[in-house]
N, C-alpha and C positions, 0 to 999 in steps of 0.2 A: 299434544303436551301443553297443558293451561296450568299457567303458574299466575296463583292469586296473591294479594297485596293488600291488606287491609290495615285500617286507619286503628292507633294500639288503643287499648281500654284500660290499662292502668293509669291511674291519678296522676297527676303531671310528666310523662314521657312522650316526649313531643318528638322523639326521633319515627323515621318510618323505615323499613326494609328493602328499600328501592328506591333508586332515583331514574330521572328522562335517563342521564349518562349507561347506570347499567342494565335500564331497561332496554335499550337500543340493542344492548349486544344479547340480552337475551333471546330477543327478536329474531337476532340473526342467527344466532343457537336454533333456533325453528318453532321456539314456543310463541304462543298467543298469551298475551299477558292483560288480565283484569286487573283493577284497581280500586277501590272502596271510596267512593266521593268524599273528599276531603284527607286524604290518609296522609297528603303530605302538608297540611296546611301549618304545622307546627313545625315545621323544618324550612317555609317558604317557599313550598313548591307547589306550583298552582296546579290543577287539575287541568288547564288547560296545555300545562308543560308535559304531562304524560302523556296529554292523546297526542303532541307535538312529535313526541318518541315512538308511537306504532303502539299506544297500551287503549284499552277499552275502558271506559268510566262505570262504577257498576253502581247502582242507585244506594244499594247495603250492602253490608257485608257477606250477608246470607247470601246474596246475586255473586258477589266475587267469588266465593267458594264452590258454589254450587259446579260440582265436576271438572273442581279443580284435580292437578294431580301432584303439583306441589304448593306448598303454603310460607310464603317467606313472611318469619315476622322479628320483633324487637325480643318483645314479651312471651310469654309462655302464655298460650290462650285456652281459656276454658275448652275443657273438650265436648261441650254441647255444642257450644259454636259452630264443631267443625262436623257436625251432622249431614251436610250433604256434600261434601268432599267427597273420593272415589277410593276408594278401599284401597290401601295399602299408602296412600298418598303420602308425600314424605313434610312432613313439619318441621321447619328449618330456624333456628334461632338461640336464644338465648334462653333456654328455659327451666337455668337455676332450679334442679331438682332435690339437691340437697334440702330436705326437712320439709321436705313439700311429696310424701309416698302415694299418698291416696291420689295427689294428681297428676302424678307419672303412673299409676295404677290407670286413672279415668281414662286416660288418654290412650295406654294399653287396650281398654275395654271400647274404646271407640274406631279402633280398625286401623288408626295412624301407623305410620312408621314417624317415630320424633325423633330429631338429631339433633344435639344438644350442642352448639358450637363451644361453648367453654371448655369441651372435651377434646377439643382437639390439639394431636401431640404438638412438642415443640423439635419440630427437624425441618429440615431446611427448604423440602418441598411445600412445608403447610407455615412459614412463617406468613404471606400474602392472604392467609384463610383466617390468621389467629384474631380473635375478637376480643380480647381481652386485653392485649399487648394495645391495639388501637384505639380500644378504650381509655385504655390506664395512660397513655401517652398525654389523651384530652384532661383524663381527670389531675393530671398533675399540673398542665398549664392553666387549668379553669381557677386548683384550689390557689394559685397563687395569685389572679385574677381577684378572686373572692377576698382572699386576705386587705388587699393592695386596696380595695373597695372599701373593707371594715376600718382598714388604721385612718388612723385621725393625722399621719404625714405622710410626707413623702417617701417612695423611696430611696435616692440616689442623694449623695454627697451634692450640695448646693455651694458655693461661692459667689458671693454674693456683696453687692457695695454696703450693705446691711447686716452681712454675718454670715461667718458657715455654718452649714446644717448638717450634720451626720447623717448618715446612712443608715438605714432599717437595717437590722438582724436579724437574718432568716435561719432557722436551723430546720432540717430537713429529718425525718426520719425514717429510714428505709431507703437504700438505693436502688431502686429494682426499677421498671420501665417508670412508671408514676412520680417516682424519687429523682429518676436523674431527670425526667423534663422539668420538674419543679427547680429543681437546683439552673438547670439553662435558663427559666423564664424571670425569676428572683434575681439572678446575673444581669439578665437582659436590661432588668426594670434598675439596677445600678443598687442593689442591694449589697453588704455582704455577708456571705452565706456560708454554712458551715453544715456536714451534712458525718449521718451515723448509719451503719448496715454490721450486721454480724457476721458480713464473711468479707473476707481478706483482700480480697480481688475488686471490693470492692472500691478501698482505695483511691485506687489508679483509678478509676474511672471518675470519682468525684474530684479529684485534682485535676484532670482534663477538661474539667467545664468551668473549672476556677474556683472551686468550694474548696472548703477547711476539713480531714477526716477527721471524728474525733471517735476515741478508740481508746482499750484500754489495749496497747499493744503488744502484750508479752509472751511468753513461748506458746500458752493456749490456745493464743488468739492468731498467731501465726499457723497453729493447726488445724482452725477452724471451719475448713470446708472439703468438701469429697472431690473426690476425683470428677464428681457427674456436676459441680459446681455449686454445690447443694451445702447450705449450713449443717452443723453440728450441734450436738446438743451439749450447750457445754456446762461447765460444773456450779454449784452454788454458789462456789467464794468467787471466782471470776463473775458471776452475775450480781451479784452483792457489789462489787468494784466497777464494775457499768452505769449498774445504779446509780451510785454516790456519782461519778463522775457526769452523767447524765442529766441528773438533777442542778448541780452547779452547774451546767453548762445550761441549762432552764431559764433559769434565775436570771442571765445575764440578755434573755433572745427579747426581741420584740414580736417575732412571728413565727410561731413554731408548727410544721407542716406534718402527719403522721401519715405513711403509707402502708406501712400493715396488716391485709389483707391478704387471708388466706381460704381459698372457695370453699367452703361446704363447712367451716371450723368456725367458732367464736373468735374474732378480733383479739389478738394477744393484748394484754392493757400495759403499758407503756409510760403513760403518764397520771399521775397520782392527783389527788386533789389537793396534797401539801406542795406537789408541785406547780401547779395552777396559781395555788396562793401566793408563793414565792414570784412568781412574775411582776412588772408593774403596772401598774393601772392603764389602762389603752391599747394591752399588748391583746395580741390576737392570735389565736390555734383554729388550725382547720383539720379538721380528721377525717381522712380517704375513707378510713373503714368503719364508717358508722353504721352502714347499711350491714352489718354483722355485727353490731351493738358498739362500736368505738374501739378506739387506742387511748380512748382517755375518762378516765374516770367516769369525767360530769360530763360527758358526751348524751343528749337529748339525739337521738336519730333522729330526721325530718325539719328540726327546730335548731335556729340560731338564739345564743342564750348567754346573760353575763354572768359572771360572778365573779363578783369583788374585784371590779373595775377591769376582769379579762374578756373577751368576747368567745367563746365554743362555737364555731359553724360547725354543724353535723347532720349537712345534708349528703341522701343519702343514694342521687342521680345525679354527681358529678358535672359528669358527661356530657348530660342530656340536658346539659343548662347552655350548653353551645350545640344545639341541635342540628342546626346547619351541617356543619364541618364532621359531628360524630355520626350525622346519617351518610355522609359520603362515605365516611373512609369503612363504616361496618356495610354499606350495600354492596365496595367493590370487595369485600373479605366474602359474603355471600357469595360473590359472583363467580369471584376463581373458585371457591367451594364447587358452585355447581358447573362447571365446565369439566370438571373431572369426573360428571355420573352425567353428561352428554356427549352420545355420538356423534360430532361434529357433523359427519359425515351424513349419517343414516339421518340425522337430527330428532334422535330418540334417545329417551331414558336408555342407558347402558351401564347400571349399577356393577362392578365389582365387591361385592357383600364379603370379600377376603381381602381387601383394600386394607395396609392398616391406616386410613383415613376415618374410614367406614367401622370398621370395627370398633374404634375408639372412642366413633360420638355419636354411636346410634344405639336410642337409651331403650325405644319397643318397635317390634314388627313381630307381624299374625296374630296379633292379640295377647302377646305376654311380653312384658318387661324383659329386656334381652342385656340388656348392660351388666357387666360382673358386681359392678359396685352396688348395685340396686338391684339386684334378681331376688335374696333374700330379702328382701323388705318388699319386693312384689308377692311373694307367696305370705309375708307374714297379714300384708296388707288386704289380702284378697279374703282369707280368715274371717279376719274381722267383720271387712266389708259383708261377706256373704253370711257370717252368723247373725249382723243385725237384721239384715231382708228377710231373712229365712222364718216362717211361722212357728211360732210357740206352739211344743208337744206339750201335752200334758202327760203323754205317756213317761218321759223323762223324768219327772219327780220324786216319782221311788228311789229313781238312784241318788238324788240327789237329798234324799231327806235327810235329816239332823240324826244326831247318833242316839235321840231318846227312838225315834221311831226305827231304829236299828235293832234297839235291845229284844225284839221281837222276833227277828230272822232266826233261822240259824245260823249258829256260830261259820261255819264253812262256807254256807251261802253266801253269809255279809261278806268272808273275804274275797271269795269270785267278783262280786260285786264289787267292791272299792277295789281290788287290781283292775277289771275291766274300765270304771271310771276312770282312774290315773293314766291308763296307759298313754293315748293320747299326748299329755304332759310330760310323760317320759322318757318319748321318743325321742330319736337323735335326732340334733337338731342339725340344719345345713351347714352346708361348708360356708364359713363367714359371718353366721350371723351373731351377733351381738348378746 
């Protein structure tokens, strides 16, 4: 069982899929483990720290793969890459398929079995597996870091034989895992903080960390979440009064934080460019969810940018700007992942394929896209894909000629004809698709 490790290839992601710590226990699990020279060098882990742990140095990447049989990575890796991997080999990571068909198709087509970690449910056996929650925890203490960076003060109440200084205003938006670290780390740095979430419960949680809820709280908004803890969608005039209260509460922030992100959807937009204006000059906004185009207006993804004396950080790898600390805690999320598809025992792959672990984040295996969410855009995709390969008939032309060269046929004929061409088009179409 050879589990490969390679060094990522997207533009600044500096985190890697393993560290000496979880490589040791995979060792002990019974696997031989490769490693791509250099793969940790952006995280601070020297290649000679892996071979310290029982893992093998592999000159490229192509070396590390070669008869691999699993592939732990950050990123979603080209699926030429993984050409000499061993057929069914399972691809383990993050690999943001959403709006990305043709390359959960590729990958399909290249023999993987890919597991998509963002997929994995939220219950209480896979909270230590979930990669997003351990993400989102960094990305909320990095974006207040970032802020804390851009203001031109302090944060915390000063007293001073020379004067006192006020205190930064942090308002937070969203309280879900990335929201409430932001709110603890803003606290920490002596900030005071005031934080907004659209369900009810969340409250109580922003007043335990020492923030301000602001809310517009009346009977709506008391009914505003599901049994399953889930927001509601709620009505225009109450969102019209969020608004206005939102925006005045804007106007007054020095550092406003947007967490807002929802996987596979456009970034809900949150804040306006009349509210940006309304700020004062120096004040600073960082937006979690740029990397899905913002929470704010004049969100630039990738790019820190002013206007009219506001600063927009809109980067849009969080995370991965504390590389260190986000490769730990997603290699030990990989690692309990994989100890539940290892026989301890036998020290063999021992896949349960009716796992709902397995079920839920395994997006291809045998060669076809197997995930519910993406099976219809596997078949729509494959279409595509195989009618551009596919050589030009000539013999198709007739059918497809213009209606002067129609007026020729007979009448009967032509319709046989154009029924047999439409059909095709007006088939039923799958369960799901769009």
């Amino acid at each position: 069982m050879k589990i490969a490790i390679v060094r990522e290839r997207v533009e600044g992601e500096n985190r890697v899929a393993a560290t000496p710590e979880t490589i040791g226990k995979l060792i002990a699990l019974g696997a031989s483990v490769q490693v791509e020279k250099g793969a940790g060098l952006g995280s601070r882990i020297l290649d000679a720290d892996y071979e310290a742990a029982g893992a093998a140095i592999a000159a490229t990447a192509a070396a590390a793969l070669k008869g691999a049989d699993i592939v732990l990575t950050v990123r979603r890796p080209e699926a030429a890459a993984l050409a000499g991997v061993n057929k069914g080999a399972l691809v383990i990571g993050a690999l943001d398929p959403y709006g990305n068909d043709k390359e959960v198709v590729a990958l399909a087509k290249a023999g993987v079995t890919a597991v998509s970690m963002e997929f994995m449910p939220r219950i209480t056996r896979a909270q230590v597996m979930d990669i997003l929650s351990s993400q989102a925890n960094l990305a909320g203490y990095q974006g207040v870091i970032e802020a804390a960076a851009a203001f031109d003060r302090a944060f915390p109440m000063m007293m001073t034989a020379a004067g006192t200084m006020r205190p930064a205003k942090v308002f937070v938006m969203g309280a879900g895992v990335a929201g409430l670290q932001a709110i603890a780390t803003a606290k920490r740095l002596g900030a005071v903080v005031s934080a907004t979430d659209v369900r009810p419960s969340a409250k109580e949680q922003v007043e335990s960390l020492g923030g301000k809820f602001v809310a517009v709280e009346d009977e709506e908004f008391k009914q505003a979440e599901t049994a399953g803890g889930y927001a509601k969608q709620m009505s225009q005039e109450y969102q019209a009064k969020q608004a206005e209260l939102t925006a005045q509460h804007i106007a007054k922030q020095d550092i406003v934080i947007t967490t807002a992100l929802i996987p596979g959807r456009p970034a809900p937009r949150l804040i306006s460019k009349a509210m940006v204006e309304s700020m004062l000059p120096g004040s600073v906004i960082v937006d979690l969810a740029a990397e899905r185009g913002g929470n704010v207006e004049l969100t630039v993804p990738s790019k820190v940018i002013e206007h009219k004396g506001v600063t927009i950080i809109g980067y849009t790898n969080v995370q991965g700007r504390i590389p260190t600390t986000a490769s730990q805690l997603y290699a030990c999320n990989l690692l309990a992942f994989l100890t539940t598809l290892i026989d301890a025992k036998e020290k063999v792959l021992a896949i349960d394929w009716d796992d709902e672990l397995i079920k839920a984040t395994v997006l291809t295996r045998d060669g076809a896209v197997v995930h519910p969410s993406f099976a219809t855009a596997d078949a729509t995709t494959k279409a595509v894909m195989d009618a551009a390969a596919a050589p030009k008939q000539t013999s198709a032309k007739p059918i497809m000629a213009k209606s002067t060269a129609a007026k020729t046929v007979d009448k009967s004929k032509a319709t046989k004809i154009a029924a047999a061409s439409k059909a095709p088009a007006t088939s039923k179409k799958p369960k799901g698709a769009q």
